[in-house]
N, C-alpha and C positions, 0 to 999 in steps of 0.2 A: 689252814691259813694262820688261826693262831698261834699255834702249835712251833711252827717255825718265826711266828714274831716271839715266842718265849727264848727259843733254842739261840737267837740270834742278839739277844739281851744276857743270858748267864753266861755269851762269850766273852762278854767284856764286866762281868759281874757277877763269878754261878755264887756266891756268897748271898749275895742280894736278894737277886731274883729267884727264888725259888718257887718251885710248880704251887705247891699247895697254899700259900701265901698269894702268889697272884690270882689264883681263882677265887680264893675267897673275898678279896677285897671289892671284885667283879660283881660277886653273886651280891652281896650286902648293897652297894649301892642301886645295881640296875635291876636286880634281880624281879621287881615289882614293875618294872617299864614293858608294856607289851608289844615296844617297837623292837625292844630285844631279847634274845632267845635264853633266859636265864643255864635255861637246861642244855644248852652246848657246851662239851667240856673246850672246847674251843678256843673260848670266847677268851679272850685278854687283852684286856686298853686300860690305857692309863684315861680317865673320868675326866681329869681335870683338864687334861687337853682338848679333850671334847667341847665339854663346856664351854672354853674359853672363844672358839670357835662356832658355836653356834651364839653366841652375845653379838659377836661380831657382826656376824650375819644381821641377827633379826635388825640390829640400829639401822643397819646401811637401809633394808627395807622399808623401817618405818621413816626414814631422813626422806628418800622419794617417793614412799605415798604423799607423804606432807606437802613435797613440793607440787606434782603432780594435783593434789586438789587446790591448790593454790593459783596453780597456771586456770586451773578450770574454771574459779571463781573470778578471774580477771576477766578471761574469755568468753562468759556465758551473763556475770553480771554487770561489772563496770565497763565493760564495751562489746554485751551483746548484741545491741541492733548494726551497730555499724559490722561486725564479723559476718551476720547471721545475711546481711544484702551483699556482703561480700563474696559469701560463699556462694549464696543461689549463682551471681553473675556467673562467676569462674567453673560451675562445676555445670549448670544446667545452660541449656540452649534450644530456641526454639528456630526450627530449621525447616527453613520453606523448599515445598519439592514442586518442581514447578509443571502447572498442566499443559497439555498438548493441546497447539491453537488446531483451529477449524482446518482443515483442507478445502481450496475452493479447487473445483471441476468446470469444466465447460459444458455445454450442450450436448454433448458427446461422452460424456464422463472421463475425459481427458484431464491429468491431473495439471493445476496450473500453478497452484501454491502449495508444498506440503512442509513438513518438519524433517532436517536430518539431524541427526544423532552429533552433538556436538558438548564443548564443556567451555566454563569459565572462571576465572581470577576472579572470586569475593577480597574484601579488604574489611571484618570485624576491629569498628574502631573498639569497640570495649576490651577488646582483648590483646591493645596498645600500650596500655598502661591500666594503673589503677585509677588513671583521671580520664573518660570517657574525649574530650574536648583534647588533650594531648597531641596537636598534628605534629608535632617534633616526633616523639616515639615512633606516628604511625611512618612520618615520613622514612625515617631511621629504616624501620623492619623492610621497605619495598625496597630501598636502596639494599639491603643484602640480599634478596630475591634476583637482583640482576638486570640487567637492561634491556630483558627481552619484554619486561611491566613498563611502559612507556605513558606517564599520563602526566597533563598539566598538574605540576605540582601547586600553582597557585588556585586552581580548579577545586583541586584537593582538600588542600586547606577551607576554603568557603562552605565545602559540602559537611565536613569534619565538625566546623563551628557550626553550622547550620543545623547539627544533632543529627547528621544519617548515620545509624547505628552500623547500613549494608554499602560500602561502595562496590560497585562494578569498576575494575581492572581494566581485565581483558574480557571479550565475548567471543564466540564463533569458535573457538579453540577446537582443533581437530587429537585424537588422543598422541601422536606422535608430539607433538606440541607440549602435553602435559607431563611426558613423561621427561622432557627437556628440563623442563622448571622446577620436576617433583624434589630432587636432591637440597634446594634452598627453599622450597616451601613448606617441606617438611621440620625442617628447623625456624619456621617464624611462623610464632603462634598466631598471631593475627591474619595470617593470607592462610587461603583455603581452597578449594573446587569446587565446585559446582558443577552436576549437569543443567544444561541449561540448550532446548533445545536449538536449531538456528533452521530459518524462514530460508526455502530456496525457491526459486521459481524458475518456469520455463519459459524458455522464450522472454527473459526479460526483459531485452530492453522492447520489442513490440508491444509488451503487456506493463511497461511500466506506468503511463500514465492512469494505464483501467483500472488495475490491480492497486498499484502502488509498493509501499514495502512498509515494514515494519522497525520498531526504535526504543532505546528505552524513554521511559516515559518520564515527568519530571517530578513523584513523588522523592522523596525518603528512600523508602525502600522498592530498590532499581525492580520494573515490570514491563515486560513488551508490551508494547502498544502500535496502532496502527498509527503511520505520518503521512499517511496520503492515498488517493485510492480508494478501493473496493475494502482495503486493510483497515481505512478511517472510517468510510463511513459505516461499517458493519463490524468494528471494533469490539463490541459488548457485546452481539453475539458469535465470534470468531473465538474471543477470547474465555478459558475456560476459567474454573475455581482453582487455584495454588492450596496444593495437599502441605499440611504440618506435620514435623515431628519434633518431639519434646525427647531431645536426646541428654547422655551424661558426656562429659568432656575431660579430659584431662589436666594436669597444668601446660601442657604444650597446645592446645586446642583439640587435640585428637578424639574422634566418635568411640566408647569404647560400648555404647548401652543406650540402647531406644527407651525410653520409658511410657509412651503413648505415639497415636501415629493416626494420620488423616487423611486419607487416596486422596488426590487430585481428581477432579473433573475436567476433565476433556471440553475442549469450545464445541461448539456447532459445527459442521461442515456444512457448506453451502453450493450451491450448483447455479451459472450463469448460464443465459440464454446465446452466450458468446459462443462463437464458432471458433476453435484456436486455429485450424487451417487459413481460415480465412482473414481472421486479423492480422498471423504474421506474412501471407502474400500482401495486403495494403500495406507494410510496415514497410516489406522489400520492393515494395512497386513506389512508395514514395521516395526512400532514400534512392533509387536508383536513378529519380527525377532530380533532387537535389544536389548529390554526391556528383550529377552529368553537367551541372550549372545552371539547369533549367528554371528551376524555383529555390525560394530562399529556403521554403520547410513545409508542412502539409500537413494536411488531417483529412480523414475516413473514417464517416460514419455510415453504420448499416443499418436496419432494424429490421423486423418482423412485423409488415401490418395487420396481423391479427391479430398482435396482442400490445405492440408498441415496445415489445424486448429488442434488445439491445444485441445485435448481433458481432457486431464490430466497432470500437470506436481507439480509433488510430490518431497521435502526433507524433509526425516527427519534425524536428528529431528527438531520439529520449534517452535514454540514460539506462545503466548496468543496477538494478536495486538489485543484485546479488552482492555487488560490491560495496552499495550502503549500509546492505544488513552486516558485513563482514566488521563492519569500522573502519571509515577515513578521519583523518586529520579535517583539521578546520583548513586549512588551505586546499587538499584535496577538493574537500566539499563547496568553496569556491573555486576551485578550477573548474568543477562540473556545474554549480552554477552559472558562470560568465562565460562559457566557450560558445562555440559559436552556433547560431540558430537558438541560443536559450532552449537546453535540452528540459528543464523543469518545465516549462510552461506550457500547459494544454491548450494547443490550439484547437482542438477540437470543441470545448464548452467555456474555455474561462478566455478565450480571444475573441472579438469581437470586428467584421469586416465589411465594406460596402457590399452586400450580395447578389447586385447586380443584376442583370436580366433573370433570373432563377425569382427574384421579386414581381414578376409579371404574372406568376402566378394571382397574386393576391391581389393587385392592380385589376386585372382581368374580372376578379369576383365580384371587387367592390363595383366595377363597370358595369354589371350585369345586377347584381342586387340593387343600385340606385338607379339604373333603367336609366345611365346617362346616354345609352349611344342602342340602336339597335345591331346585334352581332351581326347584320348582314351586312349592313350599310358600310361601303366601301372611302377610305380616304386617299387620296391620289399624293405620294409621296415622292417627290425629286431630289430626296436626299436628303430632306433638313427643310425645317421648320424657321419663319422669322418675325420676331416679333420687335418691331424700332430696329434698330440699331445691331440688336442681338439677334444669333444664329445659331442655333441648336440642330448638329447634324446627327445624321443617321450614321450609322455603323458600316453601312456598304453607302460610300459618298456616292455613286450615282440612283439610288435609292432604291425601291422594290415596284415603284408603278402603284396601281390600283391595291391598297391590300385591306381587307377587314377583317374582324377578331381574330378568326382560327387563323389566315395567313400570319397575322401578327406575331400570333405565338407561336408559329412554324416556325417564321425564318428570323424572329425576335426583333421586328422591325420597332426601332425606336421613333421614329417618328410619329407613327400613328398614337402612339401610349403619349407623347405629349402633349399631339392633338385633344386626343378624349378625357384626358387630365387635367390640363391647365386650363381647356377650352381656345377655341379659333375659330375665326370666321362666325359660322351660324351653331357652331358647335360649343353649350354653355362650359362644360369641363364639370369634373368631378371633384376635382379641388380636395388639400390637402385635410380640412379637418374629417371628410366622410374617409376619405383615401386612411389616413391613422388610424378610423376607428375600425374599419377593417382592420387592417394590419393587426392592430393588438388583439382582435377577436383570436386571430391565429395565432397569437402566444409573441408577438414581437414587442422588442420593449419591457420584458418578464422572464424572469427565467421557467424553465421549461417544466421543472420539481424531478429530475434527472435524482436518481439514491448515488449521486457521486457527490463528493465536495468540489468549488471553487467555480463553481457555475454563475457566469455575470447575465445579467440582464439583456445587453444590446441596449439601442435608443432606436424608438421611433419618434421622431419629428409629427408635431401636429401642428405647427406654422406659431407658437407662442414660443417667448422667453428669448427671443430677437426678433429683428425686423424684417418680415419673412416677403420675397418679391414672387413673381409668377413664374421667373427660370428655376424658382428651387421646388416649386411643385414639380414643372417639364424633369427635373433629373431628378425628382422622389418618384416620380411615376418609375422609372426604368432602374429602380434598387440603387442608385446615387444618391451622392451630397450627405447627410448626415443620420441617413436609415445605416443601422448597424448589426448587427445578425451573426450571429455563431454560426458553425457548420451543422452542430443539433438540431439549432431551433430551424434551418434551411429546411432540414429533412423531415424534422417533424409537420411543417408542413406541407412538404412532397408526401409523408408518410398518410396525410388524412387522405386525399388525394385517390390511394393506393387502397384505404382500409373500408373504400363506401363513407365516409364521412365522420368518420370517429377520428379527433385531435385526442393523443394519451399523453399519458404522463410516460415517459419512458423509464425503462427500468432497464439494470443489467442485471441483479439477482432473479433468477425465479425461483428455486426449492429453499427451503431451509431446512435441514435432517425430514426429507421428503415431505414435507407440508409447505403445497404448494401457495405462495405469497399472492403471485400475478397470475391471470389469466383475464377471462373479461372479466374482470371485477369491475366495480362499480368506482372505487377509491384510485383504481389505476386511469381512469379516463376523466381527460378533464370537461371534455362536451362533445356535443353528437351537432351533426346537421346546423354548422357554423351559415354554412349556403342553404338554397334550394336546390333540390334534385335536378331542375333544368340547369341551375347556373354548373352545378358539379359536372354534370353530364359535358355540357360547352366546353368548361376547359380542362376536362379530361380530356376530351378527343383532340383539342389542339397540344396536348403536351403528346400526344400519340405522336401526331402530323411532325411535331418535331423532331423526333428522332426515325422519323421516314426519310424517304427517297424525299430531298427537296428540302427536308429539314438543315437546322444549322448542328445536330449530334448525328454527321453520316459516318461516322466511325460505327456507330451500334444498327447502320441502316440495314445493313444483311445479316443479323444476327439469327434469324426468324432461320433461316434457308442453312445455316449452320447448327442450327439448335432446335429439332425437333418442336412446333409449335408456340415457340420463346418469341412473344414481342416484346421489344425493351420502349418503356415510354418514360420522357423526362423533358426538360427544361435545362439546355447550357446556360453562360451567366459569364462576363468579362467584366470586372467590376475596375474602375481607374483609380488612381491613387497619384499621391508627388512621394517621390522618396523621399529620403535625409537628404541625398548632395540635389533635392530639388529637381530633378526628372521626375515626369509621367510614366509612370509603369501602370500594369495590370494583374491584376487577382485574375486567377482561373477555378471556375465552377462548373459541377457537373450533376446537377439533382434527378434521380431518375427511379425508376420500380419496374419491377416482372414479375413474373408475363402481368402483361397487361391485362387479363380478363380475370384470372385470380391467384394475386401478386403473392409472391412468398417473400419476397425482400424488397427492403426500398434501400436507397445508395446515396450516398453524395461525397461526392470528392471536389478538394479544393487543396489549390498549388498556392501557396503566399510567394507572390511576385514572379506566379508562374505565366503567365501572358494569354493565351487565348484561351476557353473554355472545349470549344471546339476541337482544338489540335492538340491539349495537353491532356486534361479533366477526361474528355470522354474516351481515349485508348484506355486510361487506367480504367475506370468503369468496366470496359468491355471485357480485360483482363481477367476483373473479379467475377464479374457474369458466366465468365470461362469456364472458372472452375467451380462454382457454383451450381449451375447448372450440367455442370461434365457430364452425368449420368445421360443427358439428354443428348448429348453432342453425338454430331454423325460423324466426326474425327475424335479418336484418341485425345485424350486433353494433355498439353504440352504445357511445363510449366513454365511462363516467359522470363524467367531469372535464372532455367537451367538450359535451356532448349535455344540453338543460334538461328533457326528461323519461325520467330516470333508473330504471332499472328499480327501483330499491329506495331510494325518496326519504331523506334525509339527516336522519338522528333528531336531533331537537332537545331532546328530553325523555324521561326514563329513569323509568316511570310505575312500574317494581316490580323487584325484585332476580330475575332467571331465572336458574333454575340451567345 
């Protein structure tokens, strides 16, 4: 190589450059440097050029070390802290992975509530700007994302200033969905995904008021919570531990490095004494009553009186909690608040109704524990009772004749309950304060301690806090005037009735991850042996007599002859009412239990502004008994919402008020 850098210099100089002269001038200077090979005859450069090029070099070097430790001293001393918080923010992230809530099951291990696989729209305000508080930025970055992120932007703003680090966007997002959005959320640092699972349930709208549904909740940082329901009130243990990861990030937000990590905990799953058959047949046997004009809306409760679980408890009308957990709009969600029936509101324990003859139960016991009347002694009824001026009739105007206790509760003769109530003639009455304190012995007037939320009380009247006359004892005897009563608390005390004498606390949860909560515990029952054993006995056997041949529930009177062994025993109930345009209308009630000698379910159905108890309340009853007891049936069981000839054809017309 040298060689030809010589040959290629003595062509324009061989005077000059000659061989032996260039070597030595070579060997003399570098000839001691052991970067260079002195002993090559090769070797031939001009030194000085060299030189002047490596000078060069080394300045530019030392010019940006200099700068470079200069930048570092700015960096590290006179505005370390602020860099050093800036950096963590931007490079590190701590990243909630969120746990799987509980599954609830029914009685059956029928799933009712599970998780599907879904994603969502985060909105990292930190990663908006470098001012956390910034809602312009944040707003800026969703508005290039696109119009498929749809959220009150003033909403926005308040949560932004309020310091939530996390907003929830969108929720429920299915992945076809994500892959829409991925092109502009990939480009804005601040919006992100999430898996995040979503709540589905079956049978919702039957199971919405049981169940309920799920929502975010109102911290900071967005977390499912339950909003109503079996979902609220078993919320902490449904809902599990949220797993962390402490990841590395990008300048775009992008995950590129875990750096620690924390499994999530799974919630509980839970198991209900609910029958899902059976709640959504009352769900479709009420709406078919409503939906036909018969009644305005309904509720069905069932229980288990061996244990007081909660086998069914139905209003309709109700609502899609598929579609709340999905996300509506604020108008949406008043649409389905104000439509019509008030599809939110549980008639079943947070509505409260005159309970009407179905209260003769109680009436009956306190008659018989204060020894006001003896159960044989007969009163001779022509239809109505008159006391001055005023006329209190019986429910069949030409009346029942001769009738005492057990008749009374047969064919629910009102007359006689006035009689032995208010007192007449030689007869003193039981009168309203002994009458209340019954009553409340049996849970009226108190909520029942039901594990659901929105359970009101009911009122019983004890003749204080107005000026109480002797007509409002006559119509408190027969579940009138200002006695008030849920469809629950109806049944809970049809339920003692049914269980030998145990008033419970009812429950809809029984297991929780197989540890069992309720059985006969001690905490689930709220008292034993409210009566004595003869009074039980008494008006046991008249609520039998009532749903006999001669009773006023002869819809369930041949049910025994259809159902292997099955006696249905219970108490109808025609409670009266004024509308809003100021008509008399009628509550329909049907409280009832089987078989009679040892009950596996107790029932009560109730029609709001459904009319007679008798012609409405007790087909549905018989319905559910149907299927119910199917296994016992000496016919194939037909289900009355598929099948056109129905065991108990569909009333169209309410010919007389039954008690």
């Amino acid at each position: 190589m040298y060689s030809n850098f010589l040959d290629e210099l003595r062509k324009v100089n061989p005077k000059k450059y000659r061989r032996s002269h260039f070597r030595g001038r070579s060997v003399n200077i570098l000839g001691k440097l052991p970067m260079f090979d002195s002993k090559d005859a090769s070797f031939i450069l001009d030194f000085s050029y060299k030189l002047r090029t490596l000078l060069v070099f080394s300045a530019i070097v030392v010019i940006v070390t200099l700068t470079f430790f200069a930048r570092l001293f700015s960096l590290q001393i006179v505005a370390g802290d602020e860099y050093s918080d800036a950096s963590r923010d931007n490079r590190i992230r701590v990243v909630s992975t969120p746990a799987e809530r509980g599954v609830i099951y029914d009685k059956n291990g029928d799933v009712i509530a599970r998780n599907r696989p879904a994603f969502r729209v985060e909105l990292n305000t930190k990663l908006c700007s470098t001012d956390s508080s910034d809602s312009k930025s944040c707003i800026a970055q969703l508005d290039s994302v696109g119009s498929f992120i749809n959220i009150n932007k003033a909403d926005l703003i308040k949560k932004i200033e309020d310091g939530a680090s996390l907003i929830v966007l969108v929720d429920g997002l299915k992945k076809e969905d994500i892959l829409a959005l991925e092109a502009n959320i990939t480009k804005t640092p601040a919006v992100h995904v999430a898996i995040s699972p979503k709540r589905d349930y079956t049978s919702a709208e039957a199971f919405s008021h049981l169940i309920g549904y799920v929502g975010l909740g109102e911290t900071l940082y967005p977390t499912i919570v339950g909003k109503s329901g079996i979902e609220l009130s078993y919320n902490d243990i449904l809902t599990g531990i949220d797993g962390k990861q402490i990841v590395q990030v990008n300048s775009v937000g992008d995950y590129f490095d875990i750096l620690a990590e924390q499994d999530p905990v799974p919630g509980k799953d839970i198991k209900l004494f609910v029958d899902s058959g059976l709640q959504v047949l009352a769900y479709e046997l009420l709406k078919r009553e409503v939906t036909s004009g018969i009644a305005r809306a309904g509720a069905v409760v069932a229980q288990d009186p061996r244990t007081g679980g909660i086998l069914a408890l139905v209003s309709y009308p109700g609502y899609d909690s598929n579609k709340l957990v999905s996300g509506v709009t604020s108008q949406e969600y008043s649409s389905i608040l104000n439509a019509s029936g008030y599809p939110f509101y549980n008639r079943a324990l947070s509505a409260s109704y005159p309970p009407g003859s179905t209260f003769k139960m109680i009436t009956a016991s306190a008659l018989l524990e204060e020894k006001t009347i003896d159960p044989q002694r007969t009163i001779f009824d022509p239809g109505y009772i008159q006391v001055g001026p005023y006329i209190y009739r019986n429910w069949k105007l030409d009346g029942h004749g001769n009738v005492d206790l057990l008749r009374a509760i047969q064919v629910s003769n009102d007359t006689y309950f006035y009689t032995v109530t208010g007192g007449h003639g030689d007869i003193g009455g039981l009168g309203i304060t002994r009458l209340a304190k019954w009553a409340k012995l049996f849970g009226f007037g108190s909520p029942t301690g039901v594990d659901l939320p929105g359970e009101v009380s009911g009122f019983m009247p004890d003749g204080t806090g107005k000026e109480w006359y002797l007509g409002d004892t006559f119509i408190s005897a027969i579940g009138q005037g200002d006695i008030l009563a849920t469809p629950l608390q109806v049944n809970n005390v049809n339920n003692y009735f049914a269980s030998g004498g145990i008033l419970f606390k009812p429950r809809v949860v029984d297991t929780i991850l197989g540890s069992r909560i309720l059985g006969l515990e001690e905490d689930s029952i709220k008292t034993r042996n409210i009566i004595s054993t003869d009074t039980y006995n008494i008006v046991k056997t008249g609520l039998k007599m009532a749903s006999s041949i001669g009773g006023t529930a002869y819809a369930v009177q041949d049910f025994s002859s259809t159902h292997i062994g099955i006696e249905v025993s219970g108490k109808t109930g025609t409670s009266e009412y004024i509308d809003s345009d100021g008509s008399l209308k009628t509550h329909a009630w049907y409280t009832s239990y089987a078989p009679y000698d040892n009950p596996t379910i107790t029932l009560t159905v109730f029609l709001e502004g459904g009319g007679g108890g008798s012609t409405v309340a007790v087909p549905i009853a018989r319905e559910l008994y149907n299927y119910w007891f199917s296994d016992l049936s000496t016919q194939p069981y037909k289900d009355p919402l598929k099948e056109s000839d129905n065991t108990i054809p569909l009333i169209t017309e309410v010919s007389s008020i039954d008690r």
